[in-house]
N, CA and C atoms of all chains as a GROMACS GRO file, in nm:
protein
  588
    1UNK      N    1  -4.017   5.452   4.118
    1UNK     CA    2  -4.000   5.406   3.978
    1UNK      C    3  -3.854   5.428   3.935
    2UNK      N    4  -3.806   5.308   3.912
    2UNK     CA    5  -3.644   5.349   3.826
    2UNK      C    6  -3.657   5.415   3.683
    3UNK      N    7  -3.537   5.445   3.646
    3UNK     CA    8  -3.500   5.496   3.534
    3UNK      C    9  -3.541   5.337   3.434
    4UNK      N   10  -3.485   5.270   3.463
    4UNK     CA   11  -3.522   5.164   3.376
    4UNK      C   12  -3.709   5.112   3.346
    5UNK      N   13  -3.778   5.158   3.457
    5UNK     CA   14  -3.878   5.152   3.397
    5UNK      C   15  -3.906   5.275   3.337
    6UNK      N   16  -3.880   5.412   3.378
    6UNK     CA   17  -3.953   5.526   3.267
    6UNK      C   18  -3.868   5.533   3.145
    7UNK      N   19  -3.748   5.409   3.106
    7UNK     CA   20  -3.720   5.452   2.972
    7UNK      C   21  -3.800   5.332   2.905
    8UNK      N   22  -3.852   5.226   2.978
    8UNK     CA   23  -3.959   5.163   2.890
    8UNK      C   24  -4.089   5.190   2.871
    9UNK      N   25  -4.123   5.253   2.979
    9UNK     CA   26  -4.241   5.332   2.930
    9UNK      C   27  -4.222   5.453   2.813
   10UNK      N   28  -4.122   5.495   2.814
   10UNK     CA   29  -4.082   5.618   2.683
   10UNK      C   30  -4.084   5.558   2.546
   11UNK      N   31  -3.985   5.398   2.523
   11UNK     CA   32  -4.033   5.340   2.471
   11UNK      C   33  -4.168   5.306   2.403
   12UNK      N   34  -4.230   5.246   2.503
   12UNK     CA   35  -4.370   5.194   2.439
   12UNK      C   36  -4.403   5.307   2.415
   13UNK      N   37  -4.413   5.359   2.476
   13UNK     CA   38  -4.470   5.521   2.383
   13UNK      C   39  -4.468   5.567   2.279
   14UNK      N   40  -4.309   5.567   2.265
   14UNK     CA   41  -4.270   5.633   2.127
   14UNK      C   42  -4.345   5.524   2.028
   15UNK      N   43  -4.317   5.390   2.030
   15UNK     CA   44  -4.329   5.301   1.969
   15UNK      C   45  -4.513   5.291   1.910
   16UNK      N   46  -4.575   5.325   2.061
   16UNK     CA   47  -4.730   5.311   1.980
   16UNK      C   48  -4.780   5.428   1.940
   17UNK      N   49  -4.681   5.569   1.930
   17UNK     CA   50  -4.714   5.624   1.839
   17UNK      C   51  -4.695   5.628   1.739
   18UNK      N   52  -4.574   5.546   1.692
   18UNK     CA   53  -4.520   5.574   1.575
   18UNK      C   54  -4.607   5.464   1.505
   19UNK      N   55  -4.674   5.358   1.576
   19UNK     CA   56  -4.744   5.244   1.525
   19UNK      C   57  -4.925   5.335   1.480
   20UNK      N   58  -4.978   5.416   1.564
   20UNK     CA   59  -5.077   5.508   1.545
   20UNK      C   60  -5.051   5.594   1.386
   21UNK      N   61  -4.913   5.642   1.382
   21UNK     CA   62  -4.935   5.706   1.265
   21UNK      C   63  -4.930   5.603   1.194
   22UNK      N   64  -4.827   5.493   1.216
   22UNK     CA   65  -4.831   5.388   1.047
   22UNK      C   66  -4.946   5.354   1.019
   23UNK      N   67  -5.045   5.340   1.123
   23UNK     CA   68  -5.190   5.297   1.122
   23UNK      C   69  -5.266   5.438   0.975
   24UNK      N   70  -5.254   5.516   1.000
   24UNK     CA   71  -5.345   5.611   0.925
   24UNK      C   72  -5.281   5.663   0.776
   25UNK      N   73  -5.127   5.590   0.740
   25UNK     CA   74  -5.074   5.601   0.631
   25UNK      C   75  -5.081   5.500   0.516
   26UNK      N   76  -5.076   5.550   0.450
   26UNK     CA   77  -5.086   5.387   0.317
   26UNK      C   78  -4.959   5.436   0.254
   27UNK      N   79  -4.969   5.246   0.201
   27UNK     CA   80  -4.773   5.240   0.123
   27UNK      C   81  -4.785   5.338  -0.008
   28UNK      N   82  -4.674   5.353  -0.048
   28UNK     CA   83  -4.662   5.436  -0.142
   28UNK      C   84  -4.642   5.605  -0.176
   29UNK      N   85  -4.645   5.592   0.022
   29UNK     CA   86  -4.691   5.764   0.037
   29UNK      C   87  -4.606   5.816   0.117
   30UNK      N   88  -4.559   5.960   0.117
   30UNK     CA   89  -4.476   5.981   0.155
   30UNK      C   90  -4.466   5.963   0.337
   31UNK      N   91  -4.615   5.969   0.353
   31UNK     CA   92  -4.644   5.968   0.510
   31UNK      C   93  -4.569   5.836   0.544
   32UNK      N   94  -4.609   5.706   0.448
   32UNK     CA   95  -4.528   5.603   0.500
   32UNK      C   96  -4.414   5.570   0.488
   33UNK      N   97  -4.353   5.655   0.384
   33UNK     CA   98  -4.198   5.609   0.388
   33UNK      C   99  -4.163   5.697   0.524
   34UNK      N  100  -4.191   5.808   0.573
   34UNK     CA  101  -4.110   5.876   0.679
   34UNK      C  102  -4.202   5.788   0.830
   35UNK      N  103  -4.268   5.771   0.855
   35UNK     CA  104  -4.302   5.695   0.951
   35UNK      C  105  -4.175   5.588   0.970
   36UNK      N  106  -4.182   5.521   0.840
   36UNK     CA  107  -4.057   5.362   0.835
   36UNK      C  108  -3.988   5.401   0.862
   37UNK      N  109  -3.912   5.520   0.750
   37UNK     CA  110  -3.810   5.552   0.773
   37UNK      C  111  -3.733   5.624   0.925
   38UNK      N  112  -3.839   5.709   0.974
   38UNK     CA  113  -3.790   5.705   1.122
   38UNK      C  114  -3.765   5.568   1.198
   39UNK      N  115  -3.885   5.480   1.236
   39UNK     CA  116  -3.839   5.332   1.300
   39UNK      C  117  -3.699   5.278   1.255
   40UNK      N  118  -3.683   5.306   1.147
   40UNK     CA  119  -3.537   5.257   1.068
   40UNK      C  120  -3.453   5.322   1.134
   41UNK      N  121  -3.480   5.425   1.157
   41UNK     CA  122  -3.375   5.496   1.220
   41UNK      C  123  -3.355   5.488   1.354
   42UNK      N  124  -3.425   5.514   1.401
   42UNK     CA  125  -3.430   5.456   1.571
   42UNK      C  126  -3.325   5.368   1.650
   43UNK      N  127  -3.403   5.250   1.518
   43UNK     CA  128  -3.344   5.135   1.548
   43UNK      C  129  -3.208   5.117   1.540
   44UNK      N  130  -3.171   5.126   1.395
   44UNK     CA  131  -3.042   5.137   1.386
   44UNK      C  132  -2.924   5.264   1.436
   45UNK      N  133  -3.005   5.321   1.521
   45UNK     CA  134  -2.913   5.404   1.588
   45UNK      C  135  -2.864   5.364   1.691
   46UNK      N  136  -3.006   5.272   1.739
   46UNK     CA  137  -2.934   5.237   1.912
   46UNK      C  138  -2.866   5.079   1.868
   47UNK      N  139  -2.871   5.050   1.771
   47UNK     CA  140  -2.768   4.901   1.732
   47UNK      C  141  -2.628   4.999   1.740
   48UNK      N  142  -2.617   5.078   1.657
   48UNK     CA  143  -2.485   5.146   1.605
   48UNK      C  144  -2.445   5.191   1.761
   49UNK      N  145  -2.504   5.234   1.849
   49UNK     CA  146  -2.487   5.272   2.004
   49UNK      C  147  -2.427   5.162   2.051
   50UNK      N  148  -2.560   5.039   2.064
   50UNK     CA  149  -2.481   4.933   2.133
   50UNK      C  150  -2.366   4.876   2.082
   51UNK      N  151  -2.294   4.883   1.952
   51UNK     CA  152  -2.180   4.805   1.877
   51UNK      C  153  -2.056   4.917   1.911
   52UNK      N  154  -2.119   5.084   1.924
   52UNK     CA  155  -1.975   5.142   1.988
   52UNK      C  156  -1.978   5.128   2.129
   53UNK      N  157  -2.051   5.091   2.230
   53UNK     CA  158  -2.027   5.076   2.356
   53UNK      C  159  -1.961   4.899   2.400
   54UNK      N  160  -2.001   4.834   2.311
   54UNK     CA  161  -1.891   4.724   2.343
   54UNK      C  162  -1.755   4.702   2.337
   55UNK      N  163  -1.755   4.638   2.471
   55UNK     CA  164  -1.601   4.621   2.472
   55UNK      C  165  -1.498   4.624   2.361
   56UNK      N  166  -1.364   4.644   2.370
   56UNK     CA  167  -1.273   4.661   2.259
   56UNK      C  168  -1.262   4.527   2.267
   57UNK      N  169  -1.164   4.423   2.149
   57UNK     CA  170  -1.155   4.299   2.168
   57UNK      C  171  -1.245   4.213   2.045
   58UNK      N  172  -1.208   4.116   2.041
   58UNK     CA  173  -1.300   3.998   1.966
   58UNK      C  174  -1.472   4.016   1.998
   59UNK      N  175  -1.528   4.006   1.863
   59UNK     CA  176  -1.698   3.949   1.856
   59UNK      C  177  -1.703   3.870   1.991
   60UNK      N  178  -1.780   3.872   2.062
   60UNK     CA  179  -1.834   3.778   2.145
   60UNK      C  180  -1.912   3.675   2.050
   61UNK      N  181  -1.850   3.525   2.091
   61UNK     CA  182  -1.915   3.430   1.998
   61UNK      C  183  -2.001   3.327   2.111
   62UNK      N  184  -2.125   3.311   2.009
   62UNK     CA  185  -2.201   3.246   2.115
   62UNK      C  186  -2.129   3.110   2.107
   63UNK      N  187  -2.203   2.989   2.213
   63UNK     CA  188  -2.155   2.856   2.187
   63UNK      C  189  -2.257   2.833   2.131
   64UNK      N  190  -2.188   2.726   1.975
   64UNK     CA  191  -2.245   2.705   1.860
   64UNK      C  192  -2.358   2.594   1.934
   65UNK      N  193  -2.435   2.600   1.805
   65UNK     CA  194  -2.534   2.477   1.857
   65UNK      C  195  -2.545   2.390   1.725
   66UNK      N  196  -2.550   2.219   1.771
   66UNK     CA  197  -2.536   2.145   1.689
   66UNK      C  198  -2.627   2.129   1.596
   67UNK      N  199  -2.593   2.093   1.456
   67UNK     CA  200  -2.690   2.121   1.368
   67UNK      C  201  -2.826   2.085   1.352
   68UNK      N  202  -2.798   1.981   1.458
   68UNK     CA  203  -2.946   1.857   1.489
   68UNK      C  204  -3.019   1.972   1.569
   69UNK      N  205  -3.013   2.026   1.578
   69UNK     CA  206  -3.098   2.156   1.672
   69UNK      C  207  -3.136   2.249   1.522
   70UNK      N  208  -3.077   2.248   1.467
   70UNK     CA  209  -3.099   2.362   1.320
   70UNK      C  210  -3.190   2.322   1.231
   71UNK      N  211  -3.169   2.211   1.209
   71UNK     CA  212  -3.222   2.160   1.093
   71UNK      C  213  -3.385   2.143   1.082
   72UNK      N  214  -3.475   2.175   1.138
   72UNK     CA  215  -3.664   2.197   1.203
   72UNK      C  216  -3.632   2.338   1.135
   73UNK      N  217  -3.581   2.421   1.135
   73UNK     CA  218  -3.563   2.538   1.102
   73UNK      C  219  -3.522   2.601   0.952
   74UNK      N  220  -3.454   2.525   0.940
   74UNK     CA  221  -3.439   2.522   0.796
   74UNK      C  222  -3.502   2.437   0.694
   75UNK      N  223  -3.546   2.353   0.756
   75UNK     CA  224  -3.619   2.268   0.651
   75UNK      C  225  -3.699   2.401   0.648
   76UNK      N  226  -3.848   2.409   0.761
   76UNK     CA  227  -3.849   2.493   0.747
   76UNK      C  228  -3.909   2.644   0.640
   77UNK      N  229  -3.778   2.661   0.688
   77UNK     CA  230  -3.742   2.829   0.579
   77UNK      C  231  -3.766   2.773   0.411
   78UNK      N  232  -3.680   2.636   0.379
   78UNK     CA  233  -3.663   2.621   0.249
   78UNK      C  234  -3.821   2.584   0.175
   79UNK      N  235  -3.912   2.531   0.324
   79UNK     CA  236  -4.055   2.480   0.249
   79UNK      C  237  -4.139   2.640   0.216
   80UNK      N  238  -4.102   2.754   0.351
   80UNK     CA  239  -4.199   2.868   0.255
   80UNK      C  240  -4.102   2.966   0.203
   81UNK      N  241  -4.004   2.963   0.133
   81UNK     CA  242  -3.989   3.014   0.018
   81UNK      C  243  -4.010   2.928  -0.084
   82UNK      N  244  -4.000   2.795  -0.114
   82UNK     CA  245  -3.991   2.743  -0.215
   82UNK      C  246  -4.176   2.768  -0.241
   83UNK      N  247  -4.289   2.769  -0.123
   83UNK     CA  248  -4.387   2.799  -0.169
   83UNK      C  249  -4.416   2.976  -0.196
   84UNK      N  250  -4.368   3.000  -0.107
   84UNK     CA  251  -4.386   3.175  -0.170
   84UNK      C  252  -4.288   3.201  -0.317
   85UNK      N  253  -4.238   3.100  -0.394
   85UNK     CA  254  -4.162   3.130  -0.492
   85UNK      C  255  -4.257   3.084  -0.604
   86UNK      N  256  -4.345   2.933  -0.601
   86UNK     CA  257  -4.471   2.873  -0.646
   86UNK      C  258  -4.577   2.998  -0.643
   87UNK      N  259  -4.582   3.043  -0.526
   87UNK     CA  260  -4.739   3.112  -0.560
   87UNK      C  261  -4.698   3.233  -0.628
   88UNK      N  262  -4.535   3.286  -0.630
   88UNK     CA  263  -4.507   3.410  -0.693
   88UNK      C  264  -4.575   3.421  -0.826
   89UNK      N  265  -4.456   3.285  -0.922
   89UNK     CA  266  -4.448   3.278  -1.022
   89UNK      C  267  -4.556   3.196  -1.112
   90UNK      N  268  -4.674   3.166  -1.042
   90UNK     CA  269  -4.752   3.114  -1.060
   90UNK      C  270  -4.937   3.176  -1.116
   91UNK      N  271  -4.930   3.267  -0.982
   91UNK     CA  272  -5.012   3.393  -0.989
   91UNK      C  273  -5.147   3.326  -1.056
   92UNK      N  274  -5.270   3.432  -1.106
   92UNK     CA  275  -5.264   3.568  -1.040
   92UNK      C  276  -5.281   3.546  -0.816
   93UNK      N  277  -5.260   3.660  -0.814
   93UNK     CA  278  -5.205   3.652  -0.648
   93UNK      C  279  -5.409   3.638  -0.592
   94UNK      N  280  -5.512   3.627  -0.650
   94UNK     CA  281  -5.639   3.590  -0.579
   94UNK      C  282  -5.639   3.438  -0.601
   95UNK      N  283  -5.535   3.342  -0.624
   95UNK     CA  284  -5.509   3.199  -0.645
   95UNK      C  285  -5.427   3.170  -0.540
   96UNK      N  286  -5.337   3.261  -0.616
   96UNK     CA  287  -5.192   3.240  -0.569
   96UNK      C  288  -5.158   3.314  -0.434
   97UNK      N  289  -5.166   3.355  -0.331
   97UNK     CA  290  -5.164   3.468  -0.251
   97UNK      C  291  -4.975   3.446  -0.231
   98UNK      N  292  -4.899   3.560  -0.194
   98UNK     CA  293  -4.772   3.555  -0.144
   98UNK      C  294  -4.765   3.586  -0.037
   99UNK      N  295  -4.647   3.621   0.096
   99UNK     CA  296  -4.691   3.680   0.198
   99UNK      C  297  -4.730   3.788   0.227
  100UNK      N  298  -4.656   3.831   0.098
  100UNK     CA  299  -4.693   4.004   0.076
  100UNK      C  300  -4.840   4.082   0.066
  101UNK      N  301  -4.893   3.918  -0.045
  101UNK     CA  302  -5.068   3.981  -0.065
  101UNK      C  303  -5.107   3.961   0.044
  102UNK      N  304  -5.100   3.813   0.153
  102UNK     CA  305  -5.171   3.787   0.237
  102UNK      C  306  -5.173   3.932   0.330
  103UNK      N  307  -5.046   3.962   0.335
  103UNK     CA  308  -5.018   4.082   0.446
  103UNK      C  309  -5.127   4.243   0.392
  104UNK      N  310  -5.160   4.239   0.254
  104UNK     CA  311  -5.264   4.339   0.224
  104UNK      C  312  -5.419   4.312   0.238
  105UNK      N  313  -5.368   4.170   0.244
  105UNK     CA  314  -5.528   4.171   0.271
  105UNK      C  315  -5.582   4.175   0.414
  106UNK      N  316  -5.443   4.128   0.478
  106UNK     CA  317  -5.500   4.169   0.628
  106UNK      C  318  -5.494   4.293   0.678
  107UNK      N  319  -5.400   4.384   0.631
  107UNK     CA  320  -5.392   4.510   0.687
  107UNK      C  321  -5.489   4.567   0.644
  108UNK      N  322  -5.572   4.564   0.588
  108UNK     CA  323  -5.685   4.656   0.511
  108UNK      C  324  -5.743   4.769   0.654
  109UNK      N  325  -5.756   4.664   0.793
  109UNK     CA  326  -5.770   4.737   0.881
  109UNK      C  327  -5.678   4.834   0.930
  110UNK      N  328  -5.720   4.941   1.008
  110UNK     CA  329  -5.598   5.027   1.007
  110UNK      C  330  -5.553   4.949   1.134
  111UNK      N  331  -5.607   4.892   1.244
  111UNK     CA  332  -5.580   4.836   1.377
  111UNK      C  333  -5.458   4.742   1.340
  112UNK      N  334  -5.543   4.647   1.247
  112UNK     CA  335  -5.420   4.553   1.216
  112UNK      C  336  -5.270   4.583   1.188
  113UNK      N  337  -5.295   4.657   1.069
  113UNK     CA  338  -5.183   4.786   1.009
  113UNK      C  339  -5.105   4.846   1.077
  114UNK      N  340  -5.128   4.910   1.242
  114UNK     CA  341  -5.059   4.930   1.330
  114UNK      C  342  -5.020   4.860   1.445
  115UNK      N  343  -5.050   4.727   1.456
  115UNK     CA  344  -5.031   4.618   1.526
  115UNK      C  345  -4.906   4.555   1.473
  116UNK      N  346  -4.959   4.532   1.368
  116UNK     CA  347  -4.810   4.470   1.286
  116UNK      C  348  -4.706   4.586   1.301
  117UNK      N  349  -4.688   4.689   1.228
  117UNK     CA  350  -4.636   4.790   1.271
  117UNK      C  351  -4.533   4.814   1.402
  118UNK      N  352  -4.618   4.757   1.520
  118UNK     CA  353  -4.573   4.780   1.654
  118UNK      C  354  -4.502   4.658   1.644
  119UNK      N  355  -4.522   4.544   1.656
  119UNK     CA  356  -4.446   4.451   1.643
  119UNK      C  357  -4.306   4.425   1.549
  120UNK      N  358  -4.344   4.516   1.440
  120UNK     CA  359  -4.203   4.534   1.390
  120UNK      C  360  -4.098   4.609   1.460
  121UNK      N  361  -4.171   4.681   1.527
  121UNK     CA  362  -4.034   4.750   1.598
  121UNK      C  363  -4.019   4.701   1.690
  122UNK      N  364  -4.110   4.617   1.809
  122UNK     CA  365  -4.094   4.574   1.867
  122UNK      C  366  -3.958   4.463   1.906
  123UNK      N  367  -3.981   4.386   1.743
  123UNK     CA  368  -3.880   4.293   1.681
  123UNK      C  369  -3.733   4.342   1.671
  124UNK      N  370  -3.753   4.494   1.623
  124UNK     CA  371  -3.596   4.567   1.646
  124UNK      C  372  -3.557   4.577   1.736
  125UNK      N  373  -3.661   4.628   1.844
  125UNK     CA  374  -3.575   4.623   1.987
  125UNK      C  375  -3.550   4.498   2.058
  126UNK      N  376  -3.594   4.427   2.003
  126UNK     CA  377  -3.535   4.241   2.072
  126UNK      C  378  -3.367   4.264   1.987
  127UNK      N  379  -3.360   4.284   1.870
  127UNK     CA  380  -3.252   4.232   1.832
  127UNK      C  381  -3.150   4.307   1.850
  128UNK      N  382  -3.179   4.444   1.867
  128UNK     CA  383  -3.113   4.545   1.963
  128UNK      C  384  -3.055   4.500   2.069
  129UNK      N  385  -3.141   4.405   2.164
  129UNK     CA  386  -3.109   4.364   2.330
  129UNK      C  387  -3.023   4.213   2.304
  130UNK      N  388  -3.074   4.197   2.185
  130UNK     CA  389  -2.988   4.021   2.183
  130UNK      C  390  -2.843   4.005   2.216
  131UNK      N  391  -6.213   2.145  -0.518
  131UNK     CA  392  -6.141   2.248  -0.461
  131UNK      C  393  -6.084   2.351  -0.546
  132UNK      N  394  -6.091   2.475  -0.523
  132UNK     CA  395  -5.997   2.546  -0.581
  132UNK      C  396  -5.869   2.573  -0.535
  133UNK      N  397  -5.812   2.624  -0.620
  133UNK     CA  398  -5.620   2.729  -0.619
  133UNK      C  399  -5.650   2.787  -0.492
  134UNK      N  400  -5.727   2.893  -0.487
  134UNK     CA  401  -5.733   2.980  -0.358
  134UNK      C  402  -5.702   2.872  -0.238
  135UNK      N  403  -5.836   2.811  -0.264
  135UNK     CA  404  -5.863   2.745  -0.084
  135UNK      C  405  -5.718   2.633  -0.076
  136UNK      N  406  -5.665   2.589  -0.195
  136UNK     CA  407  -5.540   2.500  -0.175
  136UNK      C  408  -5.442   2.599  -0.111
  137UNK      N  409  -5.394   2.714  -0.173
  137UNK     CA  410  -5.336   2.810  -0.146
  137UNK      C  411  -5.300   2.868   0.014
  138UNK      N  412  -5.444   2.891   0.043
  138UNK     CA  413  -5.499   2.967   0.194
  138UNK      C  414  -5.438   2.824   0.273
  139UNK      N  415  -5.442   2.703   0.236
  139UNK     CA  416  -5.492   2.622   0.349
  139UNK      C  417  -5.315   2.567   0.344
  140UNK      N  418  -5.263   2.563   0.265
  140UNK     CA  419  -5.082   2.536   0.296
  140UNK      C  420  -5.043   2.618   0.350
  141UNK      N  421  -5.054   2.782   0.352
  141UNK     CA  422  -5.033   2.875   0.420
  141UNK      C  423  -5.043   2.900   0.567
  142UNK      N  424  -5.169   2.805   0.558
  142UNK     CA  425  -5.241   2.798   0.709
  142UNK      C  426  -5.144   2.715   0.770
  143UNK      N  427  -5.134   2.587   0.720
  143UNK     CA  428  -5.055   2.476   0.796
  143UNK      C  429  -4.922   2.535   0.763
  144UNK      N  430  -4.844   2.606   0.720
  144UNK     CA  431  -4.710   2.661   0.751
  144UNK      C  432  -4.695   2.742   0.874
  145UNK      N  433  -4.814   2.810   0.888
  145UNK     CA  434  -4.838   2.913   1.004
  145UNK      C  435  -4.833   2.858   1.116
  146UNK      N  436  -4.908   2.704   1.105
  146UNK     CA  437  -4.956   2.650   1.221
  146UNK      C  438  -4.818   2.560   1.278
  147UNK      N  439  -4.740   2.536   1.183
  147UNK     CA  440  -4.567   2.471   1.136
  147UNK      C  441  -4.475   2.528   1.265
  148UNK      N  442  -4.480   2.673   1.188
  148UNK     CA  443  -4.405   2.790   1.247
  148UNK      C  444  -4.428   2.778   1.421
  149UNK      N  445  -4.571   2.773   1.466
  149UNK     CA  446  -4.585   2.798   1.604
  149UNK      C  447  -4.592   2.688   1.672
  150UNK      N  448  -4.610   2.530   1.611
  150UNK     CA  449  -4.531   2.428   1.663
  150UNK      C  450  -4.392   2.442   1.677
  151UNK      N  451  -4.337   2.450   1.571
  151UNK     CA  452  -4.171   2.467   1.587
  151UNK      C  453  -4.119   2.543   1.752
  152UNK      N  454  -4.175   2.682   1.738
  152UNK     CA  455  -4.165   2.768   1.845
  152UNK      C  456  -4.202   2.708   1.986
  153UNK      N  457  -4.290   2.649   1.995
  153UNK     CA  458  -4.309   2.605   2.095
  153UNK      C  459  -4.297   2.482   2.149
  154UNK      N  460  -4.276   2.422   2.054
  154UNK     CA  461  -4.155   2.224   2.102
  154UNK      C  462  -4.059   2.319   2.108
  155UNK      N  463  -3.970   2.405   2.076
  155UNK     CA  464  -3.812   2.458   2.103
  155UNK      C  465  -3.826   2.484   2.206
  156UNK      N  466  -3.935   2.543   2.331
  156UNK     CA  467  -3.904   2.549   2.444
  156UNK      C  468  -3.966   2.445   2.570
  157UNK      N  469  -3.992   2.303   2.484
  157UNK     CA  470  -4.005   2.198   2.600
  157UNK      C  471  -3.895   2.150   2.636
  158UNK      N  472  -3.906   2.081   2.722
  158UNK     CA  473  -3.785   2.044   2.842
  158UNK      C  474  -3.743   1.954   2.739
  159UNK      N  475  -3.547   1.968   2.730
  159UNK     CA  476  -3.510   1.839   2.651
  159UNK      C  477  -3.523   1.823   2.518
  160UNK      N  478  -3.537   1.956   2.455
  160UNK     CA  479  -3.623   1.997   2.287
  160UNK      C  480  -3.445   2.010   2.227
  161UNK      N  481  -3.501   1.942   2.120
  161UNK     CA  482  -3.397   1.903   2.027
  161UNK      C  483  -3.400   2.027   1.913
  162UNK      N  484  -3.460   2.157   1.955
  162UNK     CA  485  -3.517   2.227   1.876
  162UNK      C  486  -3.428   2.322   1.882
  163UNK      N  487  -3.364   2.378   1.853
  163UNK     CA  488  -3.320   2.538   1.894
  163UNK      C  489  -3.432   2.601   1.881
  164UNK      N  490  -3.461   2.737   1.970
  164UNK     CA  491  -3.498   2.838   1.982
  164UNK      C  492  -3.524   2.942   1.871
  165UNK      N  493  -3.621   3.025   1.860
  165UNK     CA  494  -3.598   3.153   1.772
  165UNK      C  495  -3.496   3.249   1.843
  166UNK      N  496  -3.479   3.289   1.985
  166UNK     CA  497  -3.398   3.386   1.995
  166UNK      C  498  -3.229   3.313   1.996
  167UNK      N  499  -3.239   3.182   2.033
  167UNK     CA  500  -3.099   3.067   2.021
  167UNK      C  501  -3.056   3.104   1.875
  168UNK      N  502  -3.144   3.089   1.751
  168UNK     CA  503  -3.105   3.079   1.619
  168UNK      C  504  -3.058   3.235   1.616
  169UNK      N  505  -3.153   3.336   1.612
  169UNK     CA  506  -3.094   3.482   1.596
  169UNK      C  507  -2.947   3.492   1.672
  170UNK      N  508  -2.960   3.488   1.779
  170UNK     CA  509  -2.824   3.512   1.858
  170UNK      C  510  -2.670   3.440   1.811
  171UNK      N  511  -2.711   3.301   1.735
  171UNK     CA  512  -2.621   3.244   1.706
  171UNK      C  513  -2.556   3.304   1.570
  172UNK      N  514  -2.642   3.365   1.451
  172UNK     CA  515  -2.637   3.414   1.359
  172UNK      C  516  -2.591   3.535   1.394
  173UNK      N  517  -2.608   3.655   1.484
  173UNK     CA  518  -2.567   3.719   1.536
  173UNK      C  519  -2.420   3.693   1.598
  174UNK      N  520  -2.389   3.608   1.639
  174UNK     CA  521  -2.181   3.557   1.679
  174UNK      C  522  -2.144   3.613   1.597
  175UNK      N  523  -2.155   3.618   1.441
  175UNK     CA  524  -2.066   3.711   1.360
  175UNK      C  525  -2.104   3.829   1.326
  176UNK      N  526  -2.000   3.926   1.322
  176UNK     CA  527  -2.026   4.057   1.281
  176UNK      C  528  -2.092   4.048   1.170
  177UNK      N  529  -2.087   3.992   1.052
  177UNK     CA  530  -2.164   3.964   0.882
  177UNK      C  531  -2.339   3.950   0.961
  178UNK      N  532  -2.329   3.827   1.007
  178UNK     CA  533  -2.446   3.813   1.046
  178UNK      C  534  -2.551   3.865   1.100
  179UNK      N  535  -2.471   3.986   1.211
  179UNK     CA  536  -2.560   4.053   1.285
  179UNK      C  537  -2.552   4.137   1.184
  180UNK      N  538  -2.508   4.202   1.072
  180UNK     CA  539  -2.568   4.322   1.048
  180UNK      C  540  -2.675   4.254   0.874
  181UNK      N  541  -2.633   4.116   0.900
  181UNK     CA  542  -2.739   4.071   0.783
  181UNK      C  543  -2.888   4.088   0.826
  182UNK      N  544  -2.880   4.039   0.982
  182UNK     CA  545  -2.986   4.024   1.068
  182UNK      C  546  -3.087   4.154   1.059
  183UNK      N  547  -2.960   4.261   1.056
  183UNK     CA  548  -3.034   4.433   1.076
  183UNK      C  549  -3.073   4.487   0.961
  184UNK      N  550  -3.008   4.444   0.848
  184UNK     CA  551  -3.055   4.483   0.721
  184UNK      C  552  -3.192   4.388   0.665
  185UNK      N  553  -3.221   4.268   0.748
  185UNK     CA  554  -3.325   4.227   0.708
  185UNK      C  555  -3.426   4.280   0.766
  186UNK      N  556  -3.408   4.296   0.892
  186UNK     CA  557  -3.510   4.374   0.954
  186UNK      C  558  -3.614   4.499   0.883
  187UNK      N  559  -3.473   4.585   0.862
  187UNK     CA  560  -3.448   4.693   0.754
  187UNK      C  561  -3.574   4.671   0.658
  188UNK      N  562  -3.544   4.592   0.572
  188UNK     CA  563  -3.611   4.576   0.436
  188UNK      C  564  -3.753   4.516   0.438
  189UNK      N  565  -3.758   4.445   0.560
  189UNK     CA  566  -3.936   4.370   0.597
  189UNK      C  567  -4.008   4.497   0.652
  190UNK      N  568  -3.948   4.600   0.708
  190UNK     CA  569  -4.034   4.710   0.736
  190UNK      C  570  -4.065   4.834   0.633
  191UNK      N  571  -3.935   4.798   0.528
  191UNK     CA  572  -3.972   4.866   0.436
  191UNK      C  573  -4.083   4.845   0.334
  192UNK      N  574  -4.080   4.702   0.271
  192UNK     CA  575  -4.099   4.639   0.198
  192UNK      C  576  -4.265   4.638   0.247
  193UNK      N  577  -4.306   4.637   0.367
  193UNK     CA  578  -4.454   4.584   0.404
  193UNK      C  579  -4.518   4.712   0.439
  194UNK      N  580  -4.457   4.810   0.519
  194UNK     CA  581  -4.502   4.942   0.542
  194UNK      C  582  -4.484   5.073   0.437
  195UNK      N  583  -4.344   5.057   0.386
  195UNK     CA  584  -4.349   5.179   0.314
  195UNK      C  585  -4.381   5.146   0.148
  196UNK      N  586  -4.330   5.074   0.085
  196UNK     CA  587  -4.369   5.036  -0.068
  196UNK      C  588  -4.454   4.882  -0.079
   0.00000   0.00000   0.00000
């Protein structure tokens, strides 16, 4: 076994525990701000790692991509905010749901709750590696 | 019909939007960019990548902690 696999297994580890506790905390509480707040930290430690271990020198810039490639994407973005801005201001949220309610009504489970959870960090460490 | 079920069911077809998008971006010849193509490109600038990290930031705050 390399080093590169037992630091991803350390990884997932850390990660589905920290997804286990978010599982058994509810918002508002201090259990969940320090759960987040560690992942927050994590994360942005090993970004702040990878940005001092790069080379000295210019941003590495990707090659741009033409906008005809962008634009599926932004349309898009602009159709669900302009509807998560409708169902905001529109309410009440058992009509109107936002992503936010939808996201309470699904977490109600704790499984779910720490699924999502895992995937959020999961999501940090992609953008970590990007 | 009601608000709700109008509600639930645009939501639905945005969802269902989202994972078309994702997945025409990676057929052969896709006029689509990518989700990790779009991040990475937004990422070329220093602004960007740390817009990228502060959003991150705030969706884990925002959904897990408050």
């Amino acid at each position: 076994m390399t080093r590169r696999h037992l630091a991803v297994i350390a990884g997932v580890t850390v990660a589905a525990g920290l997804a286990a506790w978010a599982a058994l905390t509810e918002p508002f509480t201090a259990g969940a701000e320090a759960v987040t707040g560690l992942g927050l930290f994590l994360i942005a430690a090993a970004m702040a790692l990878r940005w001092r271990r790069a080379p000295a020198g210019p941003w590495p810039v990707a090659p741009a991509a033409p906008l005809e490639r962008w634009w599926p994407w932004v349309a898009f973005a602009t159709v669900v905010v302009a509807w998560e801005l409708v169902s905001f201001f529109l309410g009440p949220r058992v009509d109107h749901p936002t992503v936010s309610s939808l996201y309470d009504s699904a977490t109600r489970s704790r499984a779910v709750r720490g699924a999502c959870f895992f995937l959020w960090l999961w999501l940090g460490v992609a953008l970590v590696r990007t | 019909m009601s608000a709700e079920v109008v509600s639930d069911a645009v939501w639905a077809l945005l969802a269902l939007a989202a994972v078309a998008l994702a997945v025409a971006a990676h057929l052969p010849r896709s006029r689509i960019e990518t989700v990790l193509g779009l991040i990475r490109r937004i990422e070329a600038h220093p602004a960007g990548a740390l817009a990228v990290l502060l959003g991150w930031m705030w969706l884990g705050w925002h959904f897990f902690a408050r």
